[in-house]
C-alpha positions in Angstrom: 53.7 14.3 81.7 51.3 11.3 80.3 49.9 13.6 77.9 52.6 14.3 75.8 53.1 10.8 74.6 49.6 10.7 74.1 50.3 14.3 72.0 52.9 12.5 70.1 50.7 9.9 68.7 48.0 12.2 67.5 50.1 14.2 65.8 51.6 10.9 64.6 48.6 9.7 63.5 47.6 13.1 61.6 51.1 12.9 59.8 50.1 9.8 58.8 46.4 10.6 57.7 47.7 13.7 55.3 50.3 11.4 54.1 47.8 8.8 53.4 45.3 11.6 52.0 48.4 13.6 49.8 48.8 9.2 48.2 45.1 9.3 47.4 45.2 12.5 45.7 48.5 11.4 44.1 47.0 8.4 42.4 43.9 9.5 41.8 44.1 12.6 40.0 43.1 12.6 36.5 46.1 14.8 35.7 50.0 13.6 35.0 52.0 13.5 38.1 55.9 13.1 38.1 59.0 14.3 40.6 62.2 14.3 39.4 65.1 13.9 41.2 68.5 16.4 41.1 69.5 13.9 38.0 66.1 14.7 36.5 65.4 11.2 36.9 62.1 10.0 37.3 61.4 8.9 40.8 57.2 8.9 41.1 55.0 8.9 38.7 51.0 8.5 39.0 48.4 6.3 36.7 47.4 9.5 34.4 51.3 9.4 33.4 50.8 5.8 32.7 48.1 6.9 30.6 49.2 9.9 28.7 52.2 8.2 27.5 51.1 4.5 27.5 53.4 2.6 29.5 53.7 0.9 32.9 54.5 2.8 36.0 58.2 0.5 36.1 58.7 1.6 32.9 58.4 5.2 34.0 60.7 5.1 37.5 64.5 5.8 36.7 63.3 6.9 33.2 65.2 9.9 32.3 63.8 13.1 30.6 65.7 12.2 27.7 63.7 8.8 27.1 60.7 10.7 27.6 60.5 14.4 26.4 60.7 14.8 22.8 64.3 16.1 21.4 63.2 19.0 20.1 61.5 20.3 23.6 64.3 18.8 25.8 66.2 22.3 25.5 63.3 23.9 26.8 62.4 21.8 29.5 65.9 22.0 31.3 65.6 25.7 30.9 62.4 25.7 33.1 63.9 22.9 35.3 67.0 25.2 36.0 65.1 28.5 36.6 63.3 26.9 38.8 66.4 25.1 40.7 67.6 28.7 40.5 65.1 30.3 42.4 64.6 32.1 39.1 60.6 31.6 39.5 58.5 29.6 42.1 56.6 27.6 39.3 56.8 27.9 35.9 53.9 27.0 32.9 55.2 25.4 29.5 54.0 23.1 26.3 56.3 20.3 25.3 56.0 16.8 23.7 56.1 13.6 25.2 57.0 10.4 23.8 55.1 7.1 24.3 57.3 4.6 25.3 55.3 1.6 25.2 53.2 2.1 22.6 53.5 3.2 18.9 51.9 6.2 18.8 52.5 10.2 17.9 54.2 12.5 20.1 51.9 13.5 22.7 51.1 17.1 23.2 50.7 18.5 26.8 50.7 21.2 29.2 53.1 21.6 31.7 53.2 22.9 35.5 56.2 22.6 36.9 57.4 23.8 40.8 60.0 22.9 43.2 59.3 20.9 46.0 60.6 22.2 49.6 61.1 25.6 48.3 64.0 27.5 49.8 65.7 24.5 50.9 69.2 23.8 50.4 71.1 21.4 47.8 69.6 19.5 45.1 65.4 20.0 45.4 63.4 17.7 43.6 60.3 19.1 41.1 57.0 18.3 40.5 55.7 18.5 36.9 51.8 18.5 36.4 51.2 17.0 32.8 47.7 17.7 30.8 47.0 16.0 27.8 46.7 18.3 25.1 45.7 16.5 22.8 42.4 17.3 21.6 42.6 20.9 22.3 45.5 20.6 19.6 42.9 19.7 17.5 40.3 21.7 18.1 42.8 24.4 16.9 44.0 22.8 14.2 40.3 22.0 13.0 38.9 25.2 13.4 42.3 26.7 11.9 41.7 24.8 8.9 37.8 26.3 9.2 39.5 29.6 9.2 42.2 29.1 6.0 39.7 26.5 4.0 37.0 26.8 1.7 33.8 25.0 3.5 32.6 24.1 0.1 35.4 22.7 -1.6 38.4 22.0 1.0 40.3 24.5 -1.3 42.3 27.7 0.2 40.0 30.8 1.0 40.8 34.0 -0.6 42.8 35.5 2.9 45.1 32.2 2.8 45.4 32.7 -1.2 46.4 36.7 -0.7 48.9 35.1 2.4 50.6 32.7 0.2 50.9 34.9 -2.6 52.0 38.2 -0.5 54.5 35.6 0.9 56.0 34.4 -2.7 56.2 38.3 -3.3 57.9 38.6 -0.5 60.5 36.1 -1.9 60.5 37.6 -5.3 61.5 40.8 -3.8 64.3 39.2 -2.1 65.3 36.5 -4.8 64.1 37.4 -8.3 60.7 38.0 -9.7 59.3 34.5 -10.9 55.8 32.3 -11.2 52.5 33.3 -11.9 48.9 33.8 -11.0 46.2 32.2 -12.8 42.3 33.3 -12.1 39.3 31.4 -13.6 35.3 31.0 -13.6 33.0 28.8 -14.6 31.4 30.2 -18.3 27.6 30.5 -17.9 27.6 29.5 -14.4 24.7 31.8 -13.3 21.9 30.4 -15.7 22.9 26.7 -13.7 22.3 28.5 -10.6 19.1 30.2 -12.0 17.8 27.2 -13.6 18.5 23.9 -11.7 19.3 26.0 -8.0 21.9 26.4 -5.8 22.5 22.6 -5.2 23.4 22.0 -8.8 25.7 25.3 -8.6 27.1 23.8 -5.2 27.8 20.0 -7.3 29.4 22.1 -10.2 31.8 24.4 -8.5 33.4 21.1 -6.7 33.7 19.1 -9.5 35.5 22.0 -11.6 37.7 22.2 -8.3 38.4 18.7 -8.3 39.3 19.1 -11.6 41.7 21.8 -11.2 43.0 20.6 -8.3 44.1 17.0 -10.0 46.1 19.1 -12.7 48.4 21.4 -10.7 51.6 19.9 -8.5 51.6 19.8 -4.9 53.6 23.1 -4.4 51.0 25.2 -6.6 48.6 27.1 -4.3 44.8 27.0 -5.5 41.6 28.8 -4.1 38.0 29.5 -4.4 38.1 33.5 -4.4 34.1 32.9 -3.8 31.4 31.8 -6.3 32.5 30.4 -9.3 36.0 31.6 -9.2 39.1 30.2 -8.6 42.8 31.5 -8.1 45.8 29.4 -8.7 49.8 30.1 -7.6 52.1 28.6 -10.0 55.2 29.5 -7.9 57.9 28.4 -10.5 56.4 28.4 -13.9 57.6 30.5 -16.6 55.7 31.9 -19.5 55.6 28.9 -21.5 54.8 26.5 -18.3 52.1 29.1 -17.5 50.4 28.9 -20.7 50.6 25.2 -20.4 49.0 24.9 -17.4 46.1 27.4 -18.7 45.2 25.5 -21.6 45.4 21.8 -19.7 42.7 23.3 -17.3 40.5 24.5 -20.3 41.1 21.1 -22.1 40.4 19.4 -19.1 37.0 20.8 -17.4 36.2 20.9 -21.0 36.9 17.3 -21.5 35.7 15.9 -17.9 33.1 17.7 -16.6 31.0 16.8 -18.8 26.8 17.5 -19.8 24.5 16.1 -17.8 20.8 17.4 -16.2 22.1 19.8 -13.3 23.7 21.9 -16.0 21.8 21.4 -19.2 25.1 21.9 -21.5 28.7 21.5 -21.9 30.9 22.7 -19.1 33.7 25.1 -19.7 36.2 28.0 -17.8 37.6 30.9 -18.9 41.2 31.7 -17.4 43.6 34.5 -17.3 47.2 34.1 -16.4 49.3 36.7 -14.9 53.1 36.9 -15.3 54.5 37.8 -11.8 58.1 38.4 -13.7 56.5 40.5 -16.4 54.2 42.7 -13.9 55.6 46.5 -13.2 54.8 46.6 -9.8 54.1 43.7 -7.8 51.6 43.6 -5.6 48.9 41.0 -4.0 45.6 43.2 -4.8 47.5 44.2 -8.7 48.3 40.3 -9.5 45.2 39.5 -8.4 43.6 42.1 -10.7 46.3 41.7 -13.3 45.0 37.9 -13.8 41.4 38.9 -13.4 41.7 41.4 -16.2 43.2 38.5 -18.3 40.2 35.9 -17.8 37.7 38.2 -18.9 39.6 39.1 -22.3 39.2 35.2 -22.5 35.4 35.8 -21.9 35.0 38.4 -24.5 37.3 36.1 -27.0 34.3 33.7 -27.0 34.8 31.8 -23.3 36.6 28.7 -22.8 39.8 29.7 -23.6 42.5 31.6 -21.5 44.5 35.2 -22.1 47.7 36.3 -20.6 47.4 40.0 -19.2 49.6 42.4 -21.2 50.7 45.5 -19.1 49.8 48.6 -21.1 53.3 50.8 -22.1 54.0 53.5 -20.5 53.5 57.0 -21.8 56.0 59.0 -23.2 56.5 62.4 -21.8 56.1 64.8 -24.5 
């Protein structure tokens, strides 16, 4: 009979020892720890937390999920919550926003683990969310999505994001009412810089003609770097006359500002052709594109630094 006591306070003491062990892990993971209550109140909460969303522990304890889930994630988040109240699913995996509540900072990005403590239990269970910082692997993505869309050379749109944005405002035409257009250009004579001075002086002209460009179009215009020396520009709104406008201010302006100087060995000028997406028979990414290619070099054989407007070709009469 003496041993039972004595079997009592081991298994005391190993309660106490995984309790003590469970705290350790608790406070010491490098990951976000918080249980809710049935109110979805905050009733723990471990450093990393403190961390992630750069307040004080106190600050956190009785903190609601409204004070610290962003609005526009809060829907989502008591979705998962009531799933998993449900029974719906043991765990469940999400990405939300959280918002600092000390600090003035973004939102914070992070992952999301969530499960339901005592599992199969009855009444109101509390849940354990797991919270990662997801910070910088949002912008790893973000960086090497911008790799993906952008122009190494200039920061401008490639050609895929240029075809996306325009098959997109075809898109809209087709719904709304044709309207815009497309504008291509290239530098005139730009080969003989490359031939003559090399590819950094090629390199140092192409940017400065895109810097050029860039500084003469409004902030809802769309412009690329096809590759090489040309360039593709989406006037999304202009007209005929507005098009035309915008053709000759970029002739007058590399013209004007690009200037002579010993990596070129002459006057710097482009030759553009504009496309009318309203005047254009068909519609299409790969035809615009053509369309306003088959402008700019009229404009080459007109003499170069000047700009054309491509003029479908009537159609045949049946005889």
């Amino acid at each position: 009979m003496a041993s039972l006591p004595l079997a009592r306070r081991a298994r005391g003491r190993g309660a106490r020892r995984a309790d003590a062990e469970l705290r350790a892990i608790f406070e010491t993971a490098p990951i976000g720890h918080l249980v809710l209550d049935c109110e979805d109140r905050i009733v723990l909460a471990n450093p990393a937390l403190e961390r992630i969303v750069g307040a004080p522990r106190h600050m956190l304890t009785s903190c609601s999920l409204d004070a610290l889930v962003h609005p526009e994630d809060l829907p989502l988040l008591r979705i998962v919550l009531a799933e998993l109240r449900h029974d719906v699913c043991a765990t469940l995996e999400t990405e939300i926003r959280l918002r600092p509540l000390a600090v003035r900072r973004d939102p914070v990005p992070v992952a999301v683990h969530a499960a339901v403590l005592e599992p199969g239990g009855r009444g109101p269970r509390r849940v354990l969310l797991q919270v990662l910082d997801a910070t910088e692997r949002k912008r790893a993505e973000a960086q090497l999505q911008h790799m993906a869309d952008h122009d190494p050379l200039t920061g401008l749109l490639n050609r895929r994001s240029f075809e996306r944005e325009l098959e997109r405002h075809i898109a809209h035409m087709r719904r709304y009412g044709a309207e815009g257009a497309a504008i291509v250009l290239d530098v005139d004579r730009f080969k003989p810089v490359n031939d003559t001075y090399g590819h950094g002086a090629g390199d140092r002209l192409i940017v400065r003609v895109a810097e050029l460009v860039r500084a003469r179009l409004r902030t809802t215009d769309a412009i690329a770097r096809l590759g090489g020396d040309e360039f593709a520009i989406l006037l999304p709104k202009a007209d005929r006359a507005g098009a035309e406008a915008v053709a000759h201010s970029l002739v007058e302006t590399v013209r004007a500002e690009a200037g002579t100087d010993g990596d070129t060995g002459g006057p710097i000028t482009i030759s553009v052709g504009v496309a009318m997406l309203d005047e254009h028979p068909a519609p299409s990414t790969a035809a615009i594109i053509a369309a306003a290619d088959l402008a700019m070099y009229e404009a080459k054989r007109a003499g170069r630094n000047g700009y054309a407007v491509f003029v479908a070709p009537a159609p045949k009469l049946a005889i």
